[in-house]
C-alpha positions, -999 to 999 in steps of 0.1 A, spaced: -613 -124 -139 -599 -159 -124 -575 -165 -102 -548 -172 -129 -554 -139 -142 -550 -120 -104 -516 -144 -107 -503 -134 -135 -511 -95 -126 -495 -95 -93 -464 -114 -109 -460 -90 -136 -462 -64 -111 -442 -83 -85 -416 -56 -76 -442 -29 -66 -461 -57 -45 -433 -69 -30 -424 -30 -17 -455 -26 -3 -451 -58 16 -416 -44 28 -432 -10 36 -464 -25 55 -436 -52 80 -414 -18 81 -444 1 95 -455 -28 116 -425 -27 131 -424 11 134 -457 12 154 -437 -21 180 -410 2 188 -427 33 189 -453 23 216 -448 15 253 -444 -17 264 -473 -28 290 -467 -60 311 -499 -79 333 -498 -98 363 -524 -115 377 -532 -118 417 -561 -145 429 -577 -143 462 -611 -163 476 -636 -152 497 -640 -174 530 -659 -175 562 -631 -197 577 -630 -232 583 -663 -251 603 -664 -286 618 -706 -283 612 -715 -292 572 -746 -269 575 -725 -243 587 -700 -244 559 -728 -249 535 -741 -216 551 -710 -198 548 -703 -207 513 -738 -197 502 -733 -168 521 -695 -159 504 -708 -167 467 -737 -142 474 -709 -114 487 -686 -118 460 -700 -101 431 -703 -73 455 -667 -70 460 -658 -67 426 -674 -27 433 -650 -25 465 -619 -39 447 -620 -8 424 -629 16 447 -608 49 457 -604 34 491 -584 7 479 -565 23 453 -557 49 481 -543 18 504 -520 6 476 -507 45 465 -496 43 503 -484 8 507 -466 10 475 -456 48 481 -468 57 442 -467 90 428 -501 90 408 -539 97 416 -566 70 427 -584 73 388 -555 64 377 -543 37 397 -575 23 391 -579 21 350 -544 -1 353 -565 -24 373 -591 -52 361 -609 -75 390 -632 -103 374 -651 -127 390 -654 -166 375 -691 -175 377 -700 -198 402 -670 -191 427 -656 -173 452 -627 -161 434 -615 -124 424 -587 -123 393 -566 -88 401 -554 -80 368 -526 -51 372 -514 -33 341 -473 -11 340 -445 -4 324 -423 -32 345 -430 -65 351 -419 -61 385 -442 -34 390 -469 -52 379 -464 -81 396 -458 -57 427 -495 -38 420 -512 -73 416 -499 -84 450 -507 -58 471 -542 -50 453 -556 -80 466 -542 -71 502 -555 -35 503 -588 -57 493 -589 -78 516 -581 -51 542 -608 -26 533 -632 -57 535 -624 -66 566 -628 -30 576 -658 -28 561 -669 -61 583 -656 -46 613 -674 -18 609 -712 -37 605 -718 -35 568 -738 -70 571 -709 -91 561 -711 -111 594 -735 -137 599 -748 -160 627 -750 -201 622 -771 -224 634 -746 -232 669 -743 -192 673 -712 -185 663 -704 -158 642 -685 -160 609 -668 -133 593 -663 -132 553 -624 -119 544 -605 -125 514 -575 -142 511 -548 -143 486 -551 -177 467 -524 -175 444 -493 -142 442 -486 -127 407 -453 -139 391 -437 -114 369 -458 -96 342 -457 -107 311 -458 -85 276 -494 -78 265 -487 -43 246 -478 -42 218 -487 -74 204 -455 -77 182 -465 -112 160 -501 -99 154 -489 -63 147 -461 -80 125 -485 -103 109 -513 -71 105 -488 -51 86 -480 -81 61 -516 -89 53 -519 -46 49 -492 -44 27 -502 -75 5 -532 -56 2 -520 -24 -8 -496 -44 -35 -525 -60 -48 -543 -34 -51 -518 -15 -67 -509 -40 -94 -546 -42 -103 -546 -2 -111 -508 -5 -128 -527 -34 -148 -554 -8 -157 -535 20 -166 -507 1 -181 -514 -2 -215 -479 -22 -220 -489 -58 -240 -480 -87 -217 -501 -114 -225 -509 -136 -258 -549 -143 -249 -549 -109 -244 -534 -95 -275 -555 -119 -297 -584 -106 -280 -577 -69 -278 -566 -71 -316 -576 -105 -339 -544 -110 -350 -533 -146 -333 -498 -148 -319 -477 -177 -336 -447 -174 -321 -431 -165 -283 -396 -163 -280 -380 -166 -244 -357 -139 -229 -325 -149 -234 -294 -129 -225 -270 -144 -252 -298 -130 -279 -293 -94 -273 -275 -78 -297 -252 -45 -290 -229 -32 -318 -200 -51 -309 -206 -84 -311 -225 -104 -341 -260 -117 -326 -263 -160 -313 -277 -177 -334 -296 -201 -308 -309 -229 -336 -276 -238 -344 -253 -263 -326 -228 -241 -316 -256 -222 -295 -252 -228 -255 -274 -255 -236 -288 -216 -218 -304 -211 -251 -322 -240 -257 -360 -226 -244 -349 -198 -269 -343 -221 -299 -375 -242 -293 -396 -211 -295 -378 -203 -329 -386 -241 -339 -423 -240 -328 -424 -210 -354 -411 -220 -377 -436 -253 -374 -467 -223 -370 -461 -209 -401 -453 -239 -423 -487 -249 -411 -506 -217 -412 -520 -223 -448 -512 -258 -461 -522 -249 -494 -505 -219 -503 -478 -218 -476 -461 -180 -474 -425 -178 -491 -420 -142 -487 -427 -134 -451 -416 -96 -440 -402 -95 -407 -410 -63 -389 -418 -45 -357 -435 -13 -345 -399 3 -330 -361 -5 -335 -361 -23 -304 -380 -48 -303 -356 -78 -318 -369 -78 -353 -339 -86 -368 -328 -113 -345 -361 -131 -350 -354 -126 -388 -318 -142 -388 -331 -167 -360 -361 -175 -382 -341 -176 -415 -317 -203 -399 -340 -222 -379 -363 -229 -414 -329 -234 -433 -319 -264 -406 -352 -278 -411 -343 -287 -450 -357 -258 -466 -328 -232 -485 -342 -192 -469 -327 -161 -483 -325 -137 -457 -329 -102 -468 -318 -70 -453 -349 -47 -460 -337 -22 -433 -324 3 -457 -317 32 -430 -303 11 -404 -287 -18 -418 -275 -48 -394 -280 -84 -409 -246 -83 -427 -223 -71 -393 -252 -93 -368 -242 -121 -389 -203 -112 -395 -213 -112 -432 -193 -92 -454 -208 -59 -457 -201 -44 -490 -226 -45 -522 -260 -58 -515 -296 -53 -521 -298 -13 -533 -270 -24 -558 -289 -52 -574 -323 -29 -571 -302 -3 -590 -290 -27 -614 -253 -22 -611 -248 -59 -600 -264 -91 -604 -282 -109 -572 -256 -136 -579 -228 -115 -570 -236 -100 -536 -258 -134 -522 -236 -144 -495 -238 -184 -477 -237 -184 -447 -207 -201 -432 -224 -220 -403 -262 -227 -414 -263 -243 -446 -287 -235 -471 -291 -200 -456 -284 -172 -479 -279 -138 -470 -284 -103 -490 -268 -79 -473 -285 -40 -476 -258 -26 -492 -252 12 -497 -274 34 -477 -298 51 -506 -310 86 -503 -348 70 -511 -353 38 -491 -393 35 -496 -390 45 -532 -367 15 -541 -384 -12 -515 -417 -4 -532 -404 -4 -570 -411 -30 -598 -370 -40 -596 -375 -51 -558 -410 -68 -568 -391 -89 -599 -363 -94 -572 -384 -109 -549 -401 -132 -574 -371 -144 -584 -355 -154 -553 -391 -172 -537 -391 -194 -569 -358 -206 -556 -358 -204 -520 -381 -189 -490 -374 -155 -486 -372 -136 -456 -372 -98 -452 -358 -77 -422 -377 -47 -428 -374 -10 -409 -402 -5 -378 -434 4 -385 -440 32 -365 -407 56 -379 -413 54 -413 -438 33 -442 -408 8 -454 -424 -20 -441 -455 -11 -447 -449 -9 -484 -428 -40 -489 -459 -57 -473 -473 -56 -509 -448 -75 -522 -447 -105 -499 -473 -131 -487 -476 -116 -455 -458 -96 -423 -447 -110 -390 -447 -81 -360 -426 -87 -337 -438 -72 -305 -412 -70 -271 -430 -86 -240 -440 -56 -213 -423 -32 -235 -445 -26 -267 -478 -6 -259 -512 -14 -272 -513 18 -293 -480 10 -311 -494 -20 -319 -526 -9 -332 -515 24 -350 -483 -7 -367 -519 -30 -379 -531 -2 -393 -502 10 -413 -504 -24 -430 -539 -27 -434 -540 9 -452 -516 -6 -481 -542 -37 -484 -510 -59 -466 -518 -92 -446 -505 -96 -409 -494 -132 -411 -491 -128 -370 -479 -115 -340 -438 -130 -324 -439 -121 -286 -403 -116 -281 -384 -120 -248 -408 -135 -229 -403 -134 -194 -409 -163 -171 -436 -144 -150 -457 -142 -178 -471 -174 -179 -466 -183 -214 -463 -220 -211 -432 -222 -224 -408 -229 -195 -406 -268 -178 -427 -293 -189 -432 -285 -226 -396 -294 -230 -380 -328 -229 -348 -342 -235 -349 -377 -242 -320 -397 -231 -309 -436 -241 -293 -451 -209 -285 -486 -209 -300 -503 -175 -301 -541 -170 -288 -549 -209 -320 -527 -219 -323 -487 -230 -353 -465 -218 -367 -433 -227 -361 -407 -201 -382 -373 -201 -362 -342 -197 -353 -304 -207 -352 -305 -244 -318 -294 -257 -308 -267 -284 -299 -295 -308 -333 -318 -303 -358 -303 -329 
C-alpha cells in the first residue's frame, strides 16, 4: 500500500486512533504521577598538592595528583565515606544504600571528582552532594596521614601532601526522575502506534465499502457517481426531501448538487450511441438514499433540458409522491391495472419543470407480479419514447422487485451508502441482477464523507465571479455554487 492509502485508513478510522492516542498521554501521565520524584545535585572538588613557588615542583605535584585521582574515585564510594556522611548528616539508612544514591566520575585528563547525589528533595540532595565531597576529602587526608604513599618528596625536600578540595558546592537538585516530556512524548508515539495499528486490523476485518478504487476493483462495476453527505438530504417522514439541483436549495448544498450534475453528465456519456432512457434506481437496503438519488437525479437531468418521468417502482414502501409533496392518490398500480390512463395520474412537478412524477399508487397485494408484467413493460415503452424514465425501485436484498424491473429498462444504478453498505450486500445485490440477465449501468456512492478522499471537496469546485476593477471584469476562481452547472 502507499502512503495515501495508510491516510485514508487511519482517517476513516480516526476516532479509534485518536482514543488510543488519548489512552497512551493518559497512561503517560499515570506512570509521571505514580512514580517518585528523584532530584541530583552535583558537588566538584580537585585534587591538590598545594601551591609551590618551584615550576618543577608543581609540575611534580600535578603529575603526581593526576596519577592519584583515578584512585580516589574507589575511596569516594567506599563504606568509610558513606559512614562519615550517615554521621555528619545524622541519616537513618545503611552505607549500601547511601552509596547506590551516589555517582563520582572523573573527567579525563584532570584532577577533578563530579559527586553526583541522588533523593527525594532537592535540598537533600544538594545537602548529600556537599558533604560527600567533605567526608572525601577527609578520609583522604586520613588515609595520607596514615602513610598510604600519598605524600611525596620534591626536589628542595619538602614534602607535599595530596588533599581534595571542594571546587564548586551543589545548588539545589534538580528533577531527573520521571522524565515527564519524554514519558509524555513516549506515550504519544505508543498510542499513535497502537491506533494505527488498530485501524489497519478494523481495515481488514471491516468489510464495510469506503472507497471507489476499491469497489471497482473488488467488483468491475465502475462507480459513476459520489454524492456528498449533506444534512439537508436526509429524509425522515415528516418533511418532503431537498431537492439540492434546484435554486431554492441552500449555498450548504452546493458540493451535493455538483455530484448529482457530474451524474447526470456520466451517464449521458456512458454510451453515446445508445444512451440509457430507462435507468432503474435501486439499492441493496432501504437505507441507503435510493430514492433521494432518484428524485435528485430525475430533476437534475430535467434542469439540464431534457423532460424525466420519475417513477415510483417501490410498490411496498412508497415515498416519491409524499418526498416530493406530490399528491398521493392513484398512480402506477392503477394504470398497470388499467383502471386509469397514465395521463390522468402523471403529476408536474411544481418547482422543476419538465419533471414528471408517477406516484405508486395503491399498495397491491403482488408487487413483483405487476413490475414484471407485459402492462408495466408497454408502460415503460411508452413513457421513454416521450421522455427519460426514471424508476425508484424496492432494495435488492429484501425482495426481487428490482431485480425484475431490471429487464425492462436499459440498465440499474445501485446506490451504495459510504461506510455503511458491506461488501457482501453488494455482491449478493450484483448478483441478483445478473441472475435475471439485467445490466448494472453502475455504482452511486452516496453520502460521502469528507475523510474519504473522494476528490470531491475544494478545488474541483469554482465559482466564478465578474467584479469590475479598474473599468475592467476578471474571472475569479471559487466554490462553485448550487445554481452554476
Amino acid at each position: 500500500m502507499e502512503l495515501k492509502d495508510y491516510v485514508r485508513i487511519v482517517l476513516a478510522h480516526w476516532f479509534g486512533v485518536l482514543l488510543l492516542a488519548v489512552a497512551g498521554v493518559a497512561g503517560a501521565v499515570a506512570y509521571n504521577v505514580s512514580q517518585p520524584k528523584v532530584y541530583e545535585a552535583t558537588a566538584t572538588g580537585y585534587v591538590t598538592a598545594g601551591a609551590s613557588a618551584n615550576t618543577s615542583d608543581a609540575t611534580l605535584a600535578d603529575s603526581l595528583a593526576k596519577a592519584k585521582v583515578t584512585s580516589y574515585v574507589a575511596v569516594a564510594t567506599s563504606t568509610k565515606v558513606a559512614n562519615r556522611v550517615i554521621t555528619s548528616l545524622g541519616l537513618e539508612t545503611t552505607p549500601g544504600a547511601l552509596i547506590g544514591e551516589i555517582s563520582v566520575d572523573q573527567p579525563t585528563d584532570t584532577v577533578l571528582l563530579d559527586v553526583h547525589a541522588r533523593a527525594g528533595d532537592a535540598q537533600d540532595a544538594q545537602d548529600l552532594a556537599n558533604a560527600w565531597v567533605a567526608a572525601l576529602a577527609a578520609e583522604i587526608q586520613d588515609l595520607d596521614v596514615g602513610g598510604s604513599g600519598t605524600s611525596t618528596t620534591t626536589p628542595s625536600g619538602d614534602d607535599a601532601s595530596l588533599r581534595i578540595e571542594t571546587l564548586s558546592q551543589a545548588q539545589p537538585g534538580s528533577l531527573i526522575l520521571p522524565r515527564t516530556t519524554l514519558n509524555l512524548l513516549a506515550g504519544l508515539i505508543l498510542g499513535l502506534l497502537l491506533g494505527l495499528a488498530y485501524a489497519l486490523v478494523r481495515h481488514q476485518f471491516d468489510r464495510r465499502l469506503r472507497s471507489s478504487e476499491e469497489v471497482e476493483k473488488q467488483f468491475g462495476v465502475p462507480v459513476i457517481g459520489m454524492i456528498p453527505y449533506s444534512q439537508q438530504m436526509r429524509q425522515d417522514s415528516h418533511r418532503a426531501v431537498t431537492l439540492a439541483v434546484t435554486e431554492s436549495a441552500s449555498s450548504s448544498a452546493s458540493t451535493t448538487a455538483e455530484g448529482f450534475r457530474k451524474l447526470r453528465t456520466n451517464l449521458a456519456y456512458m454510451d453515446v450511441d445508445h444512451p440509457p432512457r430507462v435507468i432503474v434506481v435501486t439499492s441493496p437496503k432501504q437505507s441507503d438514499g435510493k430514492s433521494t438519488v432518484a428524485a435528485n437525479l430525475a430533476a437534475a437531468i430535467a434542469i439540464g433540458g431534457q423532460p424525466v418521468t420519475l417513477i415510483d417502482g417501490d410498490l411496498r414502501r412508497p415515498t416519491v409522491a409524499s418526498s416530493l409533496s406530490m399528491v398521493d392518490g392513484a398512480g402506477l398500480t392503477d394504470v398497470l391495472v388499467g383502471r386509469v390512463a397514465p395521463a390522468e395520474v402523471i403529476q408536474d412537478h411544481p418547482d422543476v419543470p419538465g419533471l414528471r412524477v408517477l406516484a405508486s399508487g395503491a399498495i397491491p397485494p403482488n408487487p413483483s407480479e405487476l413490475l414484471g408484467s407485459n402492462a408495466m413493460r408497454s408502460l415503460i415503452h411508452d413513457l421513454a419514447a416521450e421522455a427519460m424514465v426514471i424508476i425508484d425501485a424496492p432494495p435488492l436484498l429484501p425482495v426481487t422487485d428490482a431485480a425484475v424491473l431490471t429487464r425492462s429498462a436499459d440498465g440499474a444504478l445501485v446506490v451504495i451508502s459510504h461506510a455503511n453498505t458491506l461488501d457482501k450486500e453488494l455482491a449478493a445485490s450484483l448478483s441478483h441482477i445478473t441472475a435475471v440477465h439485467g445490466r448494472t449501468l453502475g455504482l452511486v456512492f452516496n453520502r460521502m464523507r469528507r475523510s474519504a478522499g473522494s476528490g470531491m471537496y475544494g478545488g474541483d469546485y469554482y465559482r466564478y465571479e465578474y467584479k469590475p476593477e479598474n473599468s475592467r471584469r476578471r474571472l475569479r476562481p471559487g466554490r462553485q455554487t448550487a445554481k452554476s452547472g
